[in-house]
C-alpha positions in Angstrom: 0.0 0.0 0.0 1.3 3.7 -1.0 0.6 6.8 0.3 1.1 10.0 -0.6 3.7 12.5 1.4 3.6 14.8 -1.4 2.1 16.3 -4.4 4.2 14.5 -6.7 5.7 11.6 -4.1 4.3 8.7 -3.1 5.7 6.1 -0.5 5.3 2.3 0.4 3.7 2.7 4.0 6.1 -0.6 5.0 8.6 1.7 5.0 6.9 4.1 7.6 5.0 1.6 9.6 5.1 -2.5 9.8 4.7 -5.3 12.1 7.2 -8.3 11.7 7.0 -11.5 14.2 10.5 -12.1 16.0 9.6 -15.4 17.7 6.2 -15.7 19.2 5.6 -12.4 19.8 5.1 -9.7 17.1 7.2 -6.5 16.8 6.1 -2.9 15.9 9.0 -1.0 13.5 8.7 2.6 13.2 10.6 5.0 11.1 11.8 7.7 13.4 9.5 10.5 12.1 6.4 8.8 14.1 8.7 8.2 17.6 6.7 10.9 19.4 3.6 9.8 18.6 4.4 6.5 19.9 5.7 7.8 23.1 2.7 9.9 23.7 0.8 6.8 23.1 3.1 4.7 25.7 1.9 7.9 28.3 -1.7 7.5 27.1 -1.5 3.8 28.0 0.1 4.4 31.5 -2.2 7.3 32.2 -5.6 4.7 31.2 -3.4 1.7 33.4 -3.8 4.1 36.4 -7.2 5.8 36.2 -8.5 1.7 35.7 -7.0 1.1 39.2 -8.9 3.8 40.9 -12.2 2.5 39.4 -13.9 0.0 41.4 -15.0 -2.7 39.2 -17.1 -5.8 41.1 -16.5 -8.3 38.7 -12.6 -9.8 39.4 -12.6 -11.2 35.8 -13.5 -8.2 34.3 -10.6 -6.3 36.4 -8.1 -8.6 35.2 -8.6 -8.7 31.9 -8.5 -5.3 31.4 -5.1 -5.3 33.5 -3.7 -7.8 31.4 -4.8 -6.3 27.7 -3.5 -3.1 28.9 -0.2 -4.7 29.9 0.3 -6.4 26.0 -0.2 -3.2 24.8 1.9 -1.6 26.6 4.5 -4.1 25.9 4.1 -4.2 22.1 4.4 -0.6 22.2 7.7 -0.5 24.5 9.6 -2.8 22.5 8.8 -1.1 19.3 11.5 -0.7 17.3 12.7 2.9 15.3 14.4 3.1 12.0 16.5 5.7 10.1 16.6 6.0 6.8 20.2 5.7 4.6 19.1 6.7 1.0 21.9 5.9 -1.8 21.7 7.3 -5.1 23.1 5.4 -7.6 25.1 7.5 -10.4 22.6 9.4 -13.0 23.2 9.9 -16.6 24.6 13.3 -17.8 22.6 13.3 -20.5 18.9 13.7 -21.3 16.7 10.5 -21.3 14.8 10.2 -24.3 12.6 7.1 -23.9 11.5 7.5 -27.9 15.2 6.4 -28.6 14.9 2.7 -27.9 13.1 1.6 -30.9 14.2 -2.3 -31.2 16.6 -4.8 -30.8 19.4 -5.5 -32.9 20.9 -8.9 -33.3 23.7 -10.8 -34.8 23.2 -14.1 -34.4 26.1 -16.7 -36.1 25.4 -19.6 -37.9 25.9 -23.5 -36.9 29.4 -24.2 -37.2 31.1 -21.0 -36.4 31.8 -21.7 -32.7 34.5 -18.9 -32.7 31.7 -16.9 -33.1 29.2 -15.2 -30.5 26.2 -13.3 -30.8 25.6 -9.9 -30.3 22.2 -8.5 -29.3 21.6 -4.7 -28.1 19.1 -1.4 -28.2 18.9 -0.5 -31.8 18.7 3.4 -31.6 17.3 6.2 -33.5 20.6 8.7 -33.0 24.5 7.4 -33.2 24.7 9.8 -30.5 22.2 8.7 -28.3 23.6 5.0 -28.7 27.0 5.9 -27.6 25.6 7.8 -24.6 23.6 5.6 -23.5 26.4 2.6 -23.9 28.9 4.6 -22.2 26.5 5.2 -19.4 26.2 1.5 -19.1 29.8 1.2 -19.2 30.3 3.3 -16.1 28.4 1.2 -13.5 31.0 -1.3 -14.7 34.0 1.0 -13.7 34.1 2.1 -17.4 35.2 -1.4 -18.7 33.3 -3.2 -21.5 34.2 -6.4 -19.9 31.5 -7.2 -17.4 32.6 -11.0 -15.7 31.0 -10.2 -12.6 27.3 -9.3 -14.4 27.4 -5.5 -13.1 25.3 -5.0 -15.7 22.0 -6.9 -15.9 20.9 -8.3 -19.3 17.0 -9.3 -18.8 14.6 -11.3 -21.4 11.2 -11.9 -19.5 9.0 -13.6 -21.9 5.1 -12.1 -21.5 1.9 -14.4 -22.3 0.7 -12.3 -25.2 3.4 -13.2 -27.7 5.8 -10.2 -26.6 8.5 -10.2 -24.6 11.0 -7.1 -22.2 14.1 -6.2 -21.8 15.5 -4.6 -19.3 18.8 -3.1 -18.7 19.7 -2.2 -15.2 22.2 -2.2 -12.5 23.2 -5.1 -10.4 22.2 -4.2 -6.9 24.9 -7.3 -5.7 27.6 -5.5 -7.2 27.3 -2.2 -6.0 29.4 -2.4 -3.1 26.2 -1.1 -0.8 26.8 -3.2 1.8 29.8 -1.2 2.1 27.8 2.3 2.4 25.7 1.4 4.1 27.9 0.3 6.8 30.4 3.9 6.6 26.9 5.5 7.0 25.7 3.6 9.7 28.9 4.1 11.3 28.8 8.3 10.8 25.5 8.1 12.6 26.1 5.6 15.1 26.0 8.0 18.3 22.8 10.1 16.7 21.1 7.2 15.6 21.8 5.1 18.9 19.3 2.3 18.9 18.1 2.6 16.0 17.5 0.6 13.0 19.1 1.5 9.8 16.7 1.0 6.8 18.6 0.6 3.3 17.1 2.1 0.4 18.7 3.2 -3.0 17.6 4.3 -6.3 19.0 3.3 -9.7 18.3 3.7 -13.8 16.4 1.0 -15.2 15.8 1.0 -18.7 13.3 -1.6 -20.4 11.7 -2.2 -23.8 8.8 -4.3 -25.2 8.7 -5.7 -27.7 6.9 -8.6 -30.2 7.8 -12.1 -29.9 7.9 -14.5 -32.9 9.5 -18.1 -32.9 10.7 -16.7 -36.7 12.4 -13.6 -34.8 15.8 -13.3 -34.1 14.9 -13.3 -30.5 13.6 -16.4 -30.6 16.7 -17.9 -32.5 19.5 -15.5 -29.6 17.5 -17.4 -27.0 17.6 -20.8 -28.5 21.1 -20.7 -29.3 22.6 -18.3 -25.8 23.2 -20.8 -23.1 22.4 -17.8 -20.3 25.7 -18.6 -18.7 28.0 -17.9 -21.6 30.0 -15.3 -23.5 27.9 -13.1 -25.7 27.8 -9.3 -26.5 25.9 -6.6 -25.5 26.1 -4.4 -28.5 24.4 -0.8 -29.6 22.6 -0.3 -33.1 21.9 2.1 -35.1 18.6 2.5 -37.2 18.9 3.7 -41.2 17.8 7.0 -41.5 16.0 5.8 -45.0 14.3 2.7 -45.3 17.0 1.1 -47.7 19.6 1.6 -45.4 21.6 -0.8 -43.5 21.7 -1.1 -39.3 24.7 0.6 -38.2 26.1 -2.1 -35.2 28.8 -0.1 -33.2 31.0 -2.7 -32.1 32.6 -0.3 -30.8 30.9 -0.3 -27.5 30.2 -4.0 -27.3 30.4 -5.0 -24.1 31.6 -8.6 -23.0 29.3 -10.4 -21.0 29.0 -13.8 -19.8 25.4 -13.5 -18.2 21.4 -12.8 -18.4 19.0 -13.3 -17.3 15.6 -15.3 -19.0 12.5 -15.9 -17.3 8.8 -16.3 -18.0 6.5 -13.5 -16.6 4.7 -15.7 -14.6 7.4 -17.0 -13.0 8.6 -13.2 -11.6 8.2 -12.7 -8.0 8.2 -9.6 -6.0 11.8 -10.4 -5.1 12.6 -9.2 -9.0 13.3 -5.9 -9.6 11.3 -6.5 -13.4 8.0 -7.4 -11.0 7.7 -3.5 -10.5 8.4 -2.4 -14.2 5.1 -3.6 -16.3 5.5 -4.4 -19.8 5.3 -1.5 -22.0 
């Protein structure tokens, strides 16, 4: 559930206000913007607790129960639990976005036999510009190498039931060192923030395209013949200006990749960062 904290911003209320269960017993978290009102509510509870004990009440059961519901609430809200926000913005492109770039994919796909060969599939773009922009961009979460063993950047094929399918193109949250930052930050704030939670969040680019699926398309053939654990290239294109014009593939700014990632939309959980993204 999301609600709004201003005009233009909305907010997962999980990340305000949540109950988890730590054993038997469940546990109130916070976010440190509400702590007051849960003190005053703590006061609220003591202040009932005592104005119950001057009131005379002839049924014993009665008494009781109300002593002991007062005393779980009080206790749920004592051992509430505050959190702090650490917010980490990932890098952001220095030039403008234009989402009418993306117009297809672009493949080369090499033919039985030629095992010294690998395919290449990428964003076919309106603008030579745009493409090498946009690659170099890519290139950067990577530490500005167009080798990428360690799957920095994330190559993603979800197939969707109405003969399409997406790709998306984003950051790998793994790689990102935030474990690190988070811990230096949590560290910087750890006499401010004493007792407190730290909650991790961070934003990051994602890019995604769909698309139509055919089993005569050269998508169908790249995922046929692209074991999803070996070497292929991630490769930007170029669109002809004219219609009898030939794809410009800027090999260039190919980058070396030995991973990505295929899946079946039904099969996405809300553990996947393409769960959030809906087809175009």
């Amino acid at each position: 559930m999301k609600i709004r904290v201003k005009k233009d911003l909305k907010v997962d209320l999980s990340t305000l206000i949540r109950i988890e269960r730590k054993g038997l017993l469940p546990r109130l978290i916070v976010h440190e913007r509400f702590e007051k009102q849960v003190k005053w509510t703590l006061r609220i509870l003591t202040i009932i607790g005592v104005a119950s004990s001057l009131v005379s009440i002839n049924e014993w059961y009665i008494s009781f129960s109300l002593a002991i519901l007062l005393l779980l609430i009080e206790q749920f809200f004592e051992k509430t639990v505050f959190e702090y926000t650490s917010f980490v913005i990932m890098p952001l492109p220095e030039f403008e976005i234009d989402h009418t770039q993306w117009l297809t994919n672009a493949f080369l796909i090499p033919h039985n036999g030629h095992n010294d060969q690998f395919c290449h599939i990428g964003p076919a773009f309106k603008d030579r510009d745009y493409a090498i922009n946009f690659f170099t961009y890519l290139t950067n979460w990577n530490w500005e190498s167009f080798i990428d063993d360690e799957n920095v950047i994330v190559v993603s094929i979800i197939l969707e039931p109405d003969s399409r399918y997406t790709m998306y193109i984003y950051s790998n949250p793994s790689k990102r060192q935030l474990d690190k930052i988070f811990k230096e930050d949590a560290n910087r704030n750890n006499l401010s923030k004493y007792g407190k939670q730290q909650q991790q969040l961070f934003t990051q680019m994602i890019f995604w395209k769909t698309l139509v699926y055919h089993e005569d398309y050269f998508i169908h053939q790249f995922i046929t013949k692209q074991p999803t654990d070996q070497k292929f290239y991630f490769m930007p294109a170029v669109l002809p200006k004219v219609p009898e014009g030939e794809i410009e593939y800027l090999f260039e700014y190919a980058i070396e990749k030995f991973q990505y990632r295929l899946k079946h939309r039904g099969n996405i959980t809300n553990n996947d960062i393409e769960y959030y993204f809906k087809p175009q």
